[in-house]
C-alpha positions as CSV (number, residue, x, y, z in Angstrom):
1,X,-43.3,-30.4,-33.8
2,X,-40.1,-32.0,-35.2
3,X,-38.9,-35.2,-33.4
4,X,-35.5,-34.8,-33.1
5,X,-33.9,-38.0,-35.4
6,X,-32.0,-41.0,-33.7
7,X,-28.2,-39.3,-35.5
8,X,-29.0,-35.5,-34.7
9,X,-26.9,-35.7,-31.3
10,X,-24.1,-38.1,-30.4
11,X,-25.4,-38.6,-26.4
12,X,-24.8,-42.8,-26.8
13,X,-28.9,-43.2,-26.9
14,X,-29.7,-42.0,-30.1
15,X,-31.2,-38.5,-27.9
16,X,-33.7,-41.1,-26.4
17,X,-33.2,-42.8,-23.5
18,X,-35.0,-45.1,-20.9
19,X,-34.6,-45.0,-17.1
20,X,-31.9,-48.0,-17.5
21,X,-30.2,-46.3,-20.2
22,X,-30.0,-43.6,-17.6
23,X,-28.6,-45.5,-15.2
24,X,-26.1,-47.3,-17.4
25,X,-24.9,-43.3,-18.4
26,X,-24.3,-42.1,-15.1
27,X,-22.8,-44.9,-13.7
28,X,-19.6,-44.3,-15.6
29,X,-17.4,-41.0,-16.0
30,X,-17.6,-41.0,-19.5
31,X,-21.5,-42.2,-19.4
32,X,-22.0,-39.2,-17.2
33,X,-20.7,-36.8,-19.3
34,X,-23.1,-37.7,-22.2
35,X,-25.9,-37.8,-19.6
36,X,-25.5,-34.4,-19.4
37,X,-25.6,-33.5,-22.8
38,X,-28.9,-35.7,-23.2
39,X,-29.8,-33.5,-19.9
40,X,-29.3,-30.1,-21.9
41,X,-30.0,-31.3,-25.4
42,X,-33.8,-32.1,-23.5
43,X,-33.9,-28.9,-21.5
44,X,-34.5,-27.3,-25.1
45,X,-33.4,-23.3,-25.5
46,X,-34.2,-21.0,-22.9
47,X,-36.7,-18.0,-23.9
48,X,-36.1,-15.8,-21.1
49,X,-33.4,-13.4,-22.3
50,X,-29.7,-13.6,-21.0
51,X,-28.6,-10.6,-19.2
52,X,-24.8,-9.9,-20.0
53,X,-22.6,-10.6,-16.9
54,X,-21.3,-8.0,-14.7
55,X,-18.1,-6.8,-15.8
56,X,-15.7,-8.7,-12.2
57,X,-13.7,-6.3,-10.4
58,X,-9.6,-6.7,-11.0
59,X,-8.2,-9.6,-9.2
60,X,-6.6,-8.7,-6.0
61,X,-2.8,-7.9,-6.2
62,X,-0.5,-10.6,-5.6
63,X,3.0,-11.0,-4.0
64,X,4.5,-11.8,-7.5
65,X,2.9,-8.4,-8.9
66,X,4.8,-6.6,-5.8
67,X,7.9,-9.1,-5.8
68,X,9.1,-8.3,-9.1
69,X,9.5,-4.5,-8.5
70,X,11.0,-4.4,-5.4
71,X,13.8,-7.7,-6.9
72,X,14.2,-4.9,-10.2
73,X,14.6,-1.5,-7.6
74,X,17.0,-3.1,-5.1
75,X,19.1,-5.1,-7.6
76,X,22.9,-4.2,-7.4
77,X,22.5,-2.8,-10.6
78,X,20.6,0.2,-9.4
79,X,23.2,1.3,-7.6
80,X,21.1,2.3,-4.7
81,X,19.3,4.9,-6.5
82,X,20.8,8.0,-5.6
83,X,22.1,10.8,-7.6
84,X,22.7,9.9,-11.2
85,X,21.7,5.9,-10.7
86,X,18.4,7.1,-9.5
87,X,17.9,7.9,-13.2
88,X,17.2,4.3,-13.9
89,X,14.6,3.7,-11.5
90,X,12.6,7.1,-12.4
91,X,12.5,5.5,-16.1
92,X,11.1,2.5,-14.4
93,X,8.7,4.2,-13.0
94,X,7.5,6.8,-15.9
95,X,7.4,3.6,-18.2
96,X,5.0,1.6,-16.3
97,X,2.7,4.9,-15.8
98,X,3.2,5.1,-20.0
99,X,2.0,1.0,-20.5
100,X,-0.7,2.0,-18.0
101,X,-1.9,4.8,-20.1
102,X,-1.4,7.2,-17.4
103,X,-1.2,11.1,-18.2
104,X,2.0,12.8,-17.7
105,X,1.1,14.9,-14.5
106,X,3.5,18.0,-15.2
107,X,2.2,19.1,-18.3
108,X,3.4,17.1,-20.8
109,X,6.2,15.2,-18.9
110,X,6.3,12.9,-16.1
111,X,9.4,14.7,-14.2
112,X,9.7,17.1,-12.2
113,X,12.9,18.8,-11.7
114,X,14.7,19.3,-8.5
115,X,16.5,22.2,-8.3
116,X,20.1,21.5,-6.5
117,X,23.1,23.7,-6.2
118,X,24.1,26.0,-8.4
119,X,27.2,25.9,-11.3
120,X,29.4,28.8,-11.8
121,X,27.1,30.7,-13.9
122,X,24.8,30.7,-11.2
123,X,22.3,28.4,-12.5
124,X,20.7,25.7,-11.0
125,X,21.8,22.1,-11.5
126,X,19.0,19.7,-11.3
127,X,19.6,17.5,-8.5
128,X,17.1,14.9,-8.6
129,X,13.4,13.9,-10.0
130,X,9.7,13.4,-9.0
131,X,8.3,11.2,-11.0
132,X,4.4,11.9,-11.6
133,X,1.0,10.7,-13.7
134,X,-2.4,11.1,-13.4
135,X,-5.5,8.5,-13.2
136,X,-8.3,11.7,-14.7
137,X,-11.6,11.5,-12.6
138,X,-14.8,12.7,-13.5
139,X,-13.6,15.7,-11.4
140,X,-10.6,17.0,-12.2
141,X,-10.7,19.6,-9.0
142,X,-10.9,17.0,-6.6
143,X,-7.9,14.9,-6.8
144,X,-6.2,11.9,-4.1
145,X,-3.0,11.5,-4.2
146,X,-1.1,8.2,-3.7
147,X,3.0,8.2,-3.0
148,X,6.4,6.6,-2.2
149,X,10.0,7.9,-2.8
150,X,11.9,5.9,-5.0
151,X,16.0,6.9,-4.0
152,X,17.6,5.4,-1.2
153,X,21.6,5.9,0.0
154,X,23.5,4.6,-3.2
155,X,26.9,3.7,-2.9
156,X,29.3,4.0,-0.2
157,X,32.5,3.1,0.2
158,X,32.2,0.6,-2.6
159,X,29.1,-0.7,-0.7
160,X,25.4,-0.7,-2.1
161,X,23.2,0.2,-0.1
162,X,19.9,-2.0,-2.1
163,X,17.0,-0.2,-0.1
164,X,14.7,-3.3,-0.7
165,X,12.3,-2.4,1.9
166,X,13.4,1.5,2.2
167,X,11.1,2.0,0.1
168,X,11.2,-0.5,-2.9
169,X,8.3,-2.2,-1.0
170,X,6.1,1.3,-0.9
171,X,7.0,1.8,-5.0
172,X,6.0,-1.6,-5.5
173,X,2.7,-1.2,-3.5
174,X,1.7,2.5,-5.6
175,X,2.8,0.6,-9.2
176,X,0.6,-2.0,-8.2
177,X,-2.5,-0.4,-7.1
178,X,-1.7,2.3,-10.1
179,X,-2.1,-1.5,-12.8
180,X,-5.2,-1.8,-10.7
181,X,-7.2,1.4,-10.6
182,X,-6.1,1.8,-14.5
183,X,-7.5,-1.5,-15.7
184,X,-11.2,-0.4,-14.4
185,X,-13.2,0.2,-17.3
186,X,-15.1,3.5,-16.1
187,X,-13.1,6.3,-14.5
188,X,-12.6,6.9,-11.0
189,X,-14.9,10.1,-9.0
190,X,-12.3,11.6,-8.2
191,X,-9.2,11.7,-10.5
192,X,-6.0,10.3,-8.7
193,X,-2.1,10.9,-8.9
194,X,0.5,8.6,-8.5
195,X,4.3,10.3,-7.2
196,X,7.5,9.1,-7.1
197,X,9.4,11.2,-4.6
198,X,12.9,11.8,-5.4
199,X,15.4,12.6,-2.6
200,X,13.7,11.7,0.2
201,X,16.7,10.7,1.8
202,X,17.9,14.2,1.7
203,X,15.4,15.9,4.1
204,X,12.1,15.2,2.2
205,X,13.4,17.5,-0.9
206,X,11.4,15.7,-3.6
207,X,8.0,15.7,-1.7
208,X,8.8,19.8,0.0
209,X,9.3,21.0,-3.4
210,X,6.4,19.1,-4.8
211,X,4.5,20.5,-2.0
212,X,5.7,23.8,-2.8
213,X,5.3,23.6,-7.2
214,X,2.3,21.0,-6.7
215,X,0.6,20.6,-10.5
216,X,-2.6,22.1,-9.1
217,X,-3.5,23.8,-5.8
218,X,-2.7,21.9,-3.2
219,X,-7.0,23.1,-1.5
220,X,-8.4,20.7,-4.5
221,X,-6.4,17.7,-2.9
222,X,-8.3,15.2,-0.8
223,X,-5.9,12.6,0.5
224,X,-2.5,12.3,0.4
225,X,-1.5,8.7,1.5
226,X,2.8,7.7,1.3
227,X,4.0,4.4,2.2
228,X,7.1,3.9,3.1
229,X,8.9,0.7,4.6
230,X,6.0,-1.7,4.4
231,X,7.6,-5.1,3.9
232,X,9.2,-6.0,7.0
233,X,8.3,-5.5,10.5
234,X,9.3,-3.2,13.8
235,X,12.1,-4.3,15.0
236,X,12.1,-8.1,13.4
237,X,9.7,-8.1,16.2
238,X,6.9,-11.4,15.1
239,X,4.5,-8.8,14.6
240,X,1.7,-8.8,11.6
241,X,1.4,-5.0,12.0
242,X,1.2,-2.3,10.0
243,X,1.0,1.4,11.7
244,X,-1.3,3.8,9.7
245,X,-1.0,7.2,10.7
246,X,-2.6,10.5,10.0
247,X,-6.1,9.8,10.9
248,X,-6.0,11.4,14.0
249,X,-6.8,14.6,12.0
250,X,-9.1,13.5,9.8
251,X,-11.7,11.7,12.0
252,X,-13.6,10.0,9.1
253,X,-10.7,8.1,7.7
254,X,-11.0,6.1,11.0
255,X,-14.1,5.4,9.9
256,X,-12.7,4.1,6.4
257,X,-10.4,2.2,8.0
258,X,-13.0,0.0,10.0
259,X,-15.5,0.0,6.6
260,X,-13.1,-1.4,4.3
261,X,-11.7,-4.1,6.8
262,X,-8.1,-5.7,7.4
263,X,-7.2,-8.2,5.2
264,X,-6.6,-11.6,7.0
265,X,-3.5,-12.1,8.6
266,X,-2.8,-8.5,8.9
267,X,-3.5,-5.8,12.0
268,X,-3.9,-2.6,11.8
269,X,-2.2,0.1,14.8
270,X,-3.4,3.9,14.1
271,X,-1.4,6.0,15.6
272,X,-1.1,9.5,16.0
273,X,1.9,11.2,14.0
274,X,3.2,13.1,16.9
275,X,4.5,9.5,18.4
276,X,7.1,9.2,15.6
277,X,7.2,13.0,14.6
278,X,8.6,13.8,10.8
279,X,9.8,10.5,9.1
280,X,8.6,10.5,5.9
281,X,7.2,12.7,2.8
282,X,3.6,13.0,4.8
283,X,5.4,15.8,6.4
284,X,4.9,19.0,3.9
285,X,1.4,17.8,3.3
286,X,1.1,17.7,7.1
287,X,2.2,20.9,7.4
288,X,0.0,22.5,5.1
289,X,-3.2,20.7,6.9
290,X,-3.5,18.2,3.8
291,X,-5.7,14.8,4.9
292,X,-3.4,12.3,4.7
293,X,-2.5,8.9,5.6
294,X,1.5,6.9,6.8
295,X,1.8,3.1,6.4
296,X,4.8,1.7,7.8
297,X,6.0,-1.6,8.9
298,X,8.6,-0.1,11.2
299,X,12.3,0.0,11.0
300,X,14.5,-2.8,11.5
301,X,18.1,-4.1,12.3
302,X,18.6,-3.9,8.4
303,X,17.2,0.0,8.1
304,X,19.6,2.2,6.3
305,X,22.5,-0.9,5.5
306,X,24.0,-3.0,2.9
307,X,21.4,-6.1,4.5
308,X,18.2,-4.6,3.3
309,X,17.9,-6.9,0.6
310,X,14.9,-7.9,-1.8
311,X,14.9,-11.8,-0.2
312,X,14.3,-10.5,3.7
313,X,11.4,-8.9,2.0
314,X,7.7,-10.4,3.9
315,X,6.2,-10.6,0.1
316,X,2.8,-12.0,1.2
317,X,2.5,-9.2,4.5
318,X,3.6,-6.6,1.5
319,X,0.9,-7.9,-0.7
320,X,-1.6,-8.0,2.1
321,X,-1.0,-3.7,3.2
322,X,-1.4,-3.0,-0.7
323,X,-4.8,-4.5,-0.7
324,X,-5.5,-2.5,2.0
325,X,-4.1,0.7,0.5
326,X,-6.6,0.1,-2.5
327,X,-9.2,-0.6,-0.2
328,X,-8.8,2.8,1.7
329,X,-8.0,4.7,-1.7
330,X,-10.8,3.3,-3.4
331,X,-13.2,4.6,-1.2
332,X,-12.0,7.8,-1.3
333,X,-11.5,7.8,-4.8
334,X,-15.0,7.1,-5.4
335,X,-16.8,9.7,-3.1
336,X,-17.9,7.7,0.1
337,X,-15.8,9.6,2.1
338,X,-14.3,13.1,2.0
339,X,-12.2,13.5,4.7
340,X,-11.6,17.2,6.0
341,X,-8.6,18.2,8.5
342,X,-9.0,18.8,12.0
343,X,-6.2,20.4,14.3
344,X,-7.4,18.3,17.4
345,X,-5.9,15.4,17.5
346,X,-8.5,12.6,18.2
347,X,-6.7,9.8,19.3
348,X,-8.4,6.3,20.3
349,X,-7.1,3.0,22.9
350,X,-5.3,1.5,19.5
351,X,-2.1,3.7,20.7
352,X,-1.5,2.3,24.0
353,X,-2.8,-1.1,22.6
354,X,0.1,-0.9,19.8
355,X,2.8,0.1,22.3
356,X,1.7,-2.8,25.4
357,X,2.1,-5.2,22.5
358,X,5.3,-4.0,21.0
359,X,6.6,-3.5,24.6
360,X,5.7,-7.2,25.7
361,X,7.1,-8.7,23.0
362,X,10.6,-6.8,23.4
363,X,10.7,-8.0,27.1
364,X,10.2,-11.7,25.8
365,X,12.9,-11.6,23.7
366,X,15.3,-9.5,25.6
367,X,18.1,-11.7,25.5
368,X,18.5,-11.7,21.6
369,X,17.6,-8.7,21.6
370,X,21.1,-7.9,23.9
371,X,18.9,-4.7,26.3
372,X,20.4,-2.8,28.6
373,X,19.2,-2.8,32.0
374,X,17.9,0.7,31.7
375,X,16.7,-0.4,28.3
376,X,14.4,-3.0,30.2
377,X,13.5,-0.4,32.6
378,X,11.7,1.9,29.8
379,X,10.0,-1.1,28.3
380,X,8.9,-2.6,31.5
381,X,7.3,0.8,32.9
382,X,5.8,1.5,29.3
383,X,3.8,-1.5,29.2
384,X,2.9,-1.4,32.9
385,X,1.3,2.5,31.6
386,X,-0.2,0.9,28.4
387,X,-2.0,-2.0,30.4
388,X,-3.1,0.5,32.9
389,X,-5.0,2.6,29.9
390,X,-5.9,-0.1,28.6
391,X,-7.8,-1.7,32.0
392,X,-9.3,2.0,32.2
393,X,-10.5,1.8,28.8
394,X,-9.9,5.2,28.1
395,X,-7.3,7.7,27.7
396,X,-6.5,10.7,29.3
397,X,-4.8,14.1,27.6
398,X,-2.3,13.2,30.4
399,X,-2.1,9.7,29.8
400,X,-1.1,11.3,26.2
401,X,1.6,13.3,26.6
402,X,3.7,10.5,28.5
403,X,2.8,8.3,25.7
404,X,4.6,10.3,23.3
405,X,7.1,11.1,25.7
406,X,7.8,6.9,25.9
407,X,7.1,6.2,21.9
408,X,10.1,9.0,21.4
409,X,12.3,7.3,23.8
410,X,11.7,4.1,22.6
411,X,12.6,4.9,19.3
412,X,16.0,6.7,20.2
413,X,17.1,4.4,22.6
414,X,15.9,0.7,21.5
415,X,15.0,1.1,17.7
């Protein structure tokens, strides 16, 4: 056996050392870093073979990953994104899709065309565009889809309307989640889009003709989930709420929803659709009995005006719902749950739960909030309703219908 020599290491005892030595070593920061070379020079090689290390999932998203979209999409310089500046921002979007590798998803483009009025010859001018690629699965007939319109309300009367949160925070949240799902090394189950509505603005045109000229038939989607407005909160109320919608009709998605968990500092309130009725592009899917999923923080004070700006933006809530988003897509992506469409509506306590919270914390702040008397009177008797469900611990089809009687009162006469 060779004895190492007194010069083959540099460990400050020649690679032999007595228990003082020992001591001397790691009594001193630099003595303690030689000790544990002398520590591994003795330990020898190892002869039990090194597995390779599992390949580490991509790191959760960030609020500068989601920050620096929605800062580029609601800059002045977009113009608001309608009509002919919404050009800009759907080459912002089909050139992230290209640096992520993504396939064009209309052949071989990433537009769509939207069909607008018609010019003297009678042909069709083409008023707008969806913007679309594709994450390929190992089944190509079973596809999720994941959305957000990009346009907002441009310019008016030499005003820009920036649209930070409406909906530069719901692009921001599908580029991001798009960087992540393209960086995994093996492809997904099931192959997933990524859309840009167009339009949206303008009575859901981009995602009803989408729905209508969809790439594929519309039986081998899975999921549609949209987010829209999901980077401030209802009302500036001080809630840390997002509302997820659409589960009602696909009862396993509820399930998904409790599996993947709720990032800290963030709640969760599912509500059923037919509280808020048509607000978004979930509604041709919706019609067409598609699965699908709403995320919305709410609308605000700022909703559809010059003040929804990129710096009233919550980055860190943002950041939080688009780990959640991947959370919920990821599962679905990958098979553990296929959610099917049910015309019952199954609706749980997190409804009235939602309201008596949203309700209570108007009436606290009534004063800034300027409320009518018969303002307070709705929100008063609402919660009083809510807290009465909620002390039954169960709700009624009765208790139902005034519930979405109140929610659509609520939001025409307070929000």
């Amino acid at each position: 056996m060779h004895q190492p020599d007194r010069h083959e290491n540099n460990t400050g005892c020649g690679g032999v050392c007595d228990d003082s030595q020992i001591l001397t070593l790691a009594t001193t920061p630099r003595g303690f870093g030689r000790l544990l070379m002398v520590l591994v020079a003795l330990s020898g090689p190892s002869t039990a073979e090194e597995k390779p290390a599992a390949p580490s999932p991509p790191a959760p998203i960030v609020a500068t990953d989601v920050k620096r979209h929605v800062e580029w999409l609601a800059d002045p310089a977009r113009r608001g994104r309608s009509g002919e500046a919404a050009r800009q921002s759907a080459n912002y979007l089909r050139d992230h899709f290209q640096r992520l590798k993504l396939k064009p998803l209309f052949g071989d483009s990433y537009f769509q065309p939207l069909p607008g009025r018609k010019d003297k010859s009678g042909k069709p001018l083409t008023a707008g565009r969806n913007v679309g690629a594709m994450l390929p699965g190992q089944k190509s007939d079973e596809i999720v889809i994941l959305s957000a319109h990009y346009d907002h309300l441009g310019v008016r009367k030499n005003a820009v309307y920036p649209g930070a949160d409406d909906n530069a925070s719901g692009v921001a949240l599908m580029l991001e989640i798009a960087r992540q799902l393209a960086a995994r090394k093996t492809p997904p189950a099931r192959s997933v889009a990524f859309v840009g509505f167009d339009l949206e603005e303008r009575l859901l045109w981009g995602s009803r003709w989408f729905a209508a000229n969809p790439p594929w038939p519309l039986e081998h989607v899975r999921l549609f989930i949209t987010a829209d407005m999901v980077g401030r909160s209802l009302g500036n109320l001080p809630l840390p709420t997002v509302f997820c919608l659409g589960s009602e009709h696909a009862p396993v998605l509820r399930t998904v929803l409790d599996r993947v968990g709720t990032p800290r500092g963030l709640e969760v309130a599912r509500l059923g659709i037919d509280l808020v009725g048509t607000r978004s592009d979930y509604g041709p899917f919706r019609d067409r009995k598609v699965p699908f999923l709403f995320f919305s923080t709410g609308e605000h004070p700022d909703y559809h005006s010059t003040r929804d700006t990129p710096e009233k933006v919550d980055y860190p809530k943002l950041t939080r719902i688009s780990n959640l988003v991947l959370a919920v897509l990821v599962e679905v992506v990958e098979g553990r749950a296929d959610p099917a469409w049910t015309d019952a509506v199954q609706s749980g306590l997190d409804e009235p739960r939602a309201l008596h919270r949203i309700t209570s914390l108007l009436l606290e702040e009534e004063r800034q909030k300027g409320l009518t008397d018969l303002q307070k009177l709705l929100i008063s008797t609402t919660r009083n309703k809510c807290r009465q469900i909620l002390d039954a611990g169960k709700i009624t089809p009765s208790d139902r219908k005034w519930l979405v009687r109140a929610s659509g009162l609520l939001l025409f006469s307070v929000f």
